[in-house]
N, C-alpha and C positions, 0 to 999 in steps of 0.2 A: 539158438542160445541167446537169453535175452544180458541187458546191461548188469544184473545183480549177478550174473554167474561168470561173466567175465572179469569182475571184480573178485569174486570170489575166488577164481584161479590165479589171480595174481596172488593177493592176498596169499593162498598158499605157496606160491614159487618164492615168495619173499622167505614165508618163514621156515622155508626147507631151504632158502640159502643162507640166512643166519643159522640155522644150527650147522650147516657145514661148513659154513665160517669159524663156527665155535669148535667141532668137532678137529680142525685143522689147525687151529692156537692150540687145542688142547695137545692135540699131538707133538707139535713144535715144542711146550714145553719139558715132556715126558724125555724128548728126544736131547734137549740139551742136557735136563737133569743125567739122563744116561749116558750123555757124551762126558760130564763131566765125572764119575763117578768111575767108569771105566779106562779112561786116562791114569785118573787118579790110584785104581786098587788094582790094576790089571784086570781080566776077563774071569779069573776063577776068584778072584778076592771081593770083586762085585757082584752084588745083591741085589733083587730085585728091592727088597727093604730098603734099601739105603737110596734106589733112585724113588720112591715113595716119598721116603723123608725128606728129600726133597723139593720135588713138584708135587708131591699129594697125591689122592684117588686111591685106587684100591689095584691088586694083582690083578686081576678081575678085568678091568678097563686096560692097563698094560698089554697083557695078553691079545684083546680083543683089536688093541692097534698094531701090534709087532710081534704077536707071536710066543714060543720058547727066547728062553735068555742067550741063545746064540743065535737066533733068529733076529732080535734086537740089536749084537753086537755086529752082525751083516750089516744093517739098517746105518748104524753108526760108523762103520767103515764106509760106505758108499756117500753116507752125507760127507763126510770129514775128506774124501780125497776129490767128490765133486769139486770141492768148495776150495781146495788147497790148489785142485791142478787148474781147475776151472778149463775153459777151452786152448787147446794148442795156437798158436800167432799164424795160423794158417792164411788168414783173411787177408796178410800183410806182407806174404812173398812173390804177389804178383813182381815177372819181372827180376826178380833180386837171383843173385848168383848162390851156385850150393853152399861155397863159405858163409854168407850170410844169412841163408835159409838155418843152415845146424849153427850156428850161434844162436840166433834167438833162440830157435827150440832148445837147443842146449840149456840155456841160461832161464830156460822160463821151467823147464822139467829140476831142476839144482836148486831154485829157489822153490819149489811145490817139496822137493825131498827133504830140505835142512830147515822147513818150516818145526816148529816145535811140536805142533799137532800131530805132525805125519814121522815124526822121529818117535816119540812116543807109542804112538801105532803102530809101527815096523818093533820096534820090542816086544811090546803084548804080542803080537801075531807070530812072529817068530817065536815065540816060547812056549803059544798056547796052538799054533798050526799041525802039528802031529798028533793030539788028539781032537782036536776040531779042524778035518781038511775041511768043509763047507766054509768056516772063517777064512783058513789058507786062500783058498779058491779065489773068494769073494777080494780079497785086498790085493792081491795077483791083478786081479782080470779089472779092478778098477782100480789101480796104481802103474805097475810096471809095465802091465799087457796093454794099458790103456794107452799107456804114451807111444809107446812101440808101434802101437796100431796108427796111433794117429801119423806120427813120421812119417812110417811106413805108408800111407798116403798119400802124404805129400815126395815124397821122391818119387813115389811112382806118377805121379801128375805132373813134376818136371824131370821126369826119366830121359824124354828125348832132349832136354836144352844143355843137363847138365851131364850124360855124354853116360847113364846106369841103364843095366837089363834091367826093365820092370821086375823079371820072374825074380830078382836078387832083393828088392827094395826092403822086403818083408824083413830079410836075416841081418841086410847093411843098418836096417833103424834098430832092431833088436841088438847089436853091436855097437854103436852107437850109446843108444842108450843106459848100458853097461860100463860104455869108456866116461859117460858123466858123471854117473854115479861111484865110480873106481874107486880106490882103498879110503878116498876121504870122508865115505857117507858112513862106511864101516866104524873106520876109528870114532864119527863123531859119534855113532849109534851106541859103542862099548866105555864112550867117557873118556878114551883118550884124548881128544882135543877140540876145541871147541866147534861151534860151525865155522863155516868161510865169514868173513868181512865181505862186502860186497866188492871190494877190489879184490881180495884172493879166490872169490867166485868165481869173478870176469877172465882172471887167469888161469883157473882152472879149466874151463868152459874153453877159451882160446887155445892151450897144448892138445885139446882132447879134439879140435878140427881142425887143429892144424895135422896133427897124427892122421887125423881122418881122411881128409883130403888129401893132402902129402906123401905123407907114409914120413921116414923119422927126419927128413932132410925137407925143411922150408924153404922152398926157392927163396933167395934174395931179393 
């Protein structure tokens, strides 16, 4: 293969990575325009039209990145709870005691929940999750099941230090994760009160491991 034809290959590698460049902006914006449209009207009041009118292009192209319009609102759950839960503080329990291990995680799962985004989305999903189980599914298994999962992880990887059956790790982070979230994510979710202040966070997050760890009686 002489010099003009390895230029030539390049030349092409370039400009199939500019149009997937292009191709992947284009999607980003399709994807916010949907994020925010769907927020905004719920899942059955949102239109493909209306996320159009927004970022532009045609049903046509929509489709061709994301699918049906529940197939898109998948697309938007998974972006929106990556992005809110982001990774569990795993990287940072070397060493640290189970009190301190379920605080962090406690307090980094409470702040992902009462974020406004994911408050929001637990409403749509809950309203619109019995006739769209694939939606249910989807915000399940990348919200609650995610976090659960990850815990449950990490206890079972300090199972021997901090004194748990591994086989239990799975249902104690799923309990757990349940005791974070307790009546307060509810009432904020129904508009009886607002979310936590970051102090009435912290203290939430602290009765729910000290319960945890303790049981109802905190040694002194």
């Amino acid at each position: 293969m002489g010099e003009e034809e390895f230029a030539e290959d390049e030349d092409d590698q370039e400009a199939a990575s500019g149009r997937s460049g292009k191709r992947d902006a284009r999607r980003e914006e399709f994807l916010r325009a949907a994020t925010e449209v769907f927020l905004s009207s719920g899942f059955s009041g949102a239109s493909v039209d209306s996320i159009i009118a927004k970022a532009g292009g045609s049903k046509r192209t929509i489709y061709s990145y994301f699918g049906k319009k529940d197939q898109l609102f998948t697309t938007v759950i998974k972006e929106i709870t990556g992005r809110v839960m982001g990774p569990f503080p795993a990287a940072n329990i070397a060493g640290a005691d189970l009190d301190t291990v379920l605080y962090r995680s406690g307090s980094h799962y409470l702040d992902a929940v009462m974020s406004p985004e994911a408050l929001q989305l637990y409403r749509i999903v809950v309203g619109e999750g019995a006739r769209f189980p694939g939606v249910a599914r989807a915000f399940f298994e990348n919200g609650p099941g995610r976090a659960s999962a990850a815990l449950a992880s990490i206890l079972e990887e300090g199972a021997d230090d901090w004194g748990i059956p591994k086989r239990s790790a799975a249902k104690l982070a799923e309990h757990f994760i349940g005791m974070i979230r307790d009546d307060l994510h509810l009432k904020v979710v129904l508009g009886l009160c607002d979310p936590p202040t970051p102090a009435e966070a912290r203290s939430s997050v602290r009765d729910a491991v000290d319960v945890f760890v303790y049981g109802i009686g905190r040694p002194s």
